[in-house]
C-alpha positions as CSV (number, residue, x, y, z in Angstrom):
1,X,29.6,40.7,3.4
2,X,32.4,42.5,4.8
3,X,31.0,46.1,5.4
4,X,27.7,46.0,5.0
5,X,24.0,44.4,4.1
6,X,21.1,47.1,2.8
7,X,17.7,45.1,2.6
8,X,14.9,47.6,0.3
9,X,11.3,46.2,1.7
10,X,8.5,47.8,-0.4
11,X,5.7,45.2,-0.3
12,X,3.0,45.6,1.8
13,X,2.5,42.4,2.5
14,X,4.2,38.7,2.5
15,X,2.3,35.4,2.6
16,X,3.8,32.9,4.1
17,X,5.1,35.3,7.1
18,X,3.5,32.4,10.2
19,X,4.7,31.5,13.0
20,X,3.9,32.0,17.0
21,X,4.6,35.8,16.4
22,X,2.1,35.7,14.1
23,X,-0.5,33.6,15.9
24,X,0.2,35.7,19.1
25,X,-0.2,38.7,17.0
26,X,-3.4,37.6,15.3
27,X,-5.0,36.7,18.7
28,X,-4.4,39.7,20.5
29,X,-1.8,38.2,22.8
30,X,1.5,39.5,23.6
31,X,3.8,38.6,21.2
32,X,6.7,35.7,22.5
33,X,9.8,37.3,23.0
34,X,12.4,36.8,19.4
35,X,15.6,35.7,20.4
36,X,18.5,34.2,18.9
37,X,17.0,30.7,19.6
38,X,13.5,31.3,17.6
39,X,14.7,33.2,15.2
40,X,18.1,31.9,13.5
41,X,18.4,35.2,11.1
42,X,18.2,37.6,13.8
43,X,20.9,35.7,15.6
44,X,23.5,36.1,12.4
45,X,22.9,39.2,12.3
46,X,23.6,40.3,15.9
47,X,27.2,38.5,15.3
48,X,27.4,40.6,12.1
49,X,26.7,43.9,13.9
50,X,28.9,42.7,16.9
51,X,31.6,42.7,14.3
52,X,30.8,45.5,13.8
53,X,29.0,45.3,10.4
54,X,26.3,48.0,9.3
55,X,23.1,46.1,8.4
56,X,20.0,48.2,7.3
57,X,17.1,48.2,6.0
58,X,14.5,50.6,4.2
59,X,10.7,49.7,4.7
60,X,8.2,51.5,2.0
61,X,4.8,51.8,3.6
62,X,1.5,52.8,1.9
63,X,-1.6,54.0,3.6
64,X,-3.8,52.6,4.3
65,X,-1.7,50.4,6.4
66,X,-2.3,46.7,5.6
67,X,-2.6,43.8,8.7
68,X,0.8,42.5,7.5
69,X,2.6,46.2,8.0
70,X,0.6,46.9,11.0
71,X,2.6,43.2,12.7
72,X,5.6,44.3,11.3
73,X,5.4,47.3,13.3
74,X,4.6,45.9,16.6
75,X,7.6,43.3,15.9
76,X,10.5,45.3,14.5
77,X,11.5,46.4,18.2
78,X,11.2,43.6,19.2
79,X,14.6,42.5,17.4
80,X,16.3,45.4,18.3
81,X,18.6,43.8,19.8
82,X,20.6,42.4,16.9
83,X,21.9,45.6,16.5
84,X,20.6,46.7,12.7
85,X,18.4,49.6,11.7
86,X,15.1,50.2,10.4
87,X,14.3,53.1,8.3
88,X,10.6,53.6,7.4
89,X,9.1,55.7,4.6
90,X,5.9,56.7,3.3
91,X,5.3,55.8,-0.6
92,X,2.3,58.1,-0.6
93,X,4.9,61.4,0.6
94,X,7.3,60.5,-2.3
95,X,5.9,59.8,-5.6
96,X,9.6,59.1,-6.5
97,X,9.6,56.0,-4.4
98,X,7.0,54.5,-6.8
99,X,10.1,53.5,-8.9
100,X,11.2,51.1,-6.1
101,X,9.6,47.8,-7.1
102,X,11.7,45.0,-6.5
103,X,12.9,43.7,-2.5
104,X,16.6,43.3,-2.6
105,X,19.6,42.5,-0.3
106,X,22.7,44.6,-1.2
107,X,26.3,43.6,0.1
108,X,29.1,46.1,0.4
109,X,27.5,47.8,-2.8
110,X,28.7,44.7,-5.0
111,X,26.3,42.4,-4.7
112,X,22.6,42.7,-5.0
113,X,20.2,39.6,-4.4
114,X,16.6,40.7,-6.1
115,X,14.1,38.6,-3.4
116,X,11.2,36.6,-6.0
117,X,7.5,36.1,-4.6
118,X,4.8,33.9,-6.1
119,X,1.0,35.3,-6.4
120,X,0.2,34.8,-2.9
121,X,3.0,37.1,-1.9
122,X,5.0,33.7,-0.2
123,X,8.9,34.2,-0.7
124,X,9.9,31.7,-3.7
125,X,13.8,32.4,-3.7
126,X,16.2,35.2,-4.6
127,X,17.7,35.9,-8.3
128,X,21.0,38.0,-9.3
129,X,20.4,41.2,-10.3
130,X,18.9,41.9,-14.1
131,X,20.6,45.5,-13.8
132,X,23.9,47.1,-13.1
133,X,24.8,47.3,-9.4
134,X,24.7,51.3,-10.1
135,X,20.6,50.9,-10.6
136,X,20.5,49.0,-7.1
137,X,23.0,51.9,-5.4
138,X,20.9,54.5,-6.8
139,X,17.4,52.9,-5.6
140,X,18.9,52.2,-1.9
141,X,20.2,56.4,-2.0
142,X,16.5,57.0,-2.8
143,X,15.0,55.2,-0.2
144,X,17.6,56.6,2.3
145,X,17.4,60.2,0.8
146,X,13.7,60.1,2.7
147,X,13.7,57.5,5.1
148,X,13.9,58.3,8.9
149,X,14.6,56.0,11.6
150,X,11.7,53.4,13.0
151,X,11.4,55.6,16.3
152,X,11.3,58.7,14.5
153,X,8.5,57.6,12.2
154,X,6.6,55.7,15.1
155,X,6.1,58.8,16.8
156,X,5.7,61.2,13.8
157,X,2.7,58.8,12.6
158,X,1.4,58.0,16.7
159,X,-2.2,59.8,15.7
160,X,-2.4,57.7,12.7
161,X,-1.5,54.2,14.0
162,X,-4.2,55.0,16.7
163,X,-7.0,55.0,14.5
């Protein structure tokens, strides 16, 4: 990557996600800190965004909200401090979005990684990209087109995350 890394996440949930995050999570506890000793990815990416490197990511959410989206909310500020973004949309708001069905990485729009799962949703590896790099530019613009910032969306959807 020498620009920038786009990440599409559109399912609701992803086995194999464990780990003392999770456990704290589950339990009701406070969640341990992520830093750039726990969590290896984060810590690349803070030197990518110190380099000044836009990294970025679009999360599709469908309502109701499933456990696994409902942890990902509570953690996502958590790494903040590697410097990327998180955009959040609502599938349900866009019927458009329902054409996004593949998790991909994208790289300086010239390289698209299309992330594989197995039946229990566990991350099995990631492929190259079955069509033109156009298809994958056109489905991150999508995303983006309705996408607002995590913040934004936390607070636009408080009443419902209350419930």
């Amino acid at each position: 990557m020498q620009r920038e890394a786009f990440r599409l996440q559109q399912h609701q949930s992803y086995g194999g996600v464990r780990g003392p995050e999770w456990d704290a999570w589950q339990a009701g506890k406070p969640i341990p800190p992520i830093t750039p000793e726990s969590n290896p990815f984060q810590a690349k990416t803070a030197a990518w965004t110190a380099e000044g490197k836009r990294v970025y990511e679009v999360v599709i959410v469908e309502w109701p909200l499933v456990e696994y989206v409902r942890y990902a909310l509570a953690i996502i500020p958590m790494c903040a401090w590697d410097g990327s973004e998180t955009f959040m949309v609502d599938r349900d708001v866009h019927p458009d979005l329902a054409t996004l069905t593949e998790d991909f990485w994208m790289f300086d729009d010239e390289r698209v990684a299309v992330m594989n799962y197995d039946e229990n949703e566990a991350f099995v590896g990631a492929t190259p990209p079955e069509l033109p790099i156009a298809e994958y530019i056109a489905r991150r613009d999508l995303a983006m087109k309705y996408a607002v910032p995590f913040d934004q969306w936390m607070h636009e959807h408080r009443d419902q995350l209350d419930r």
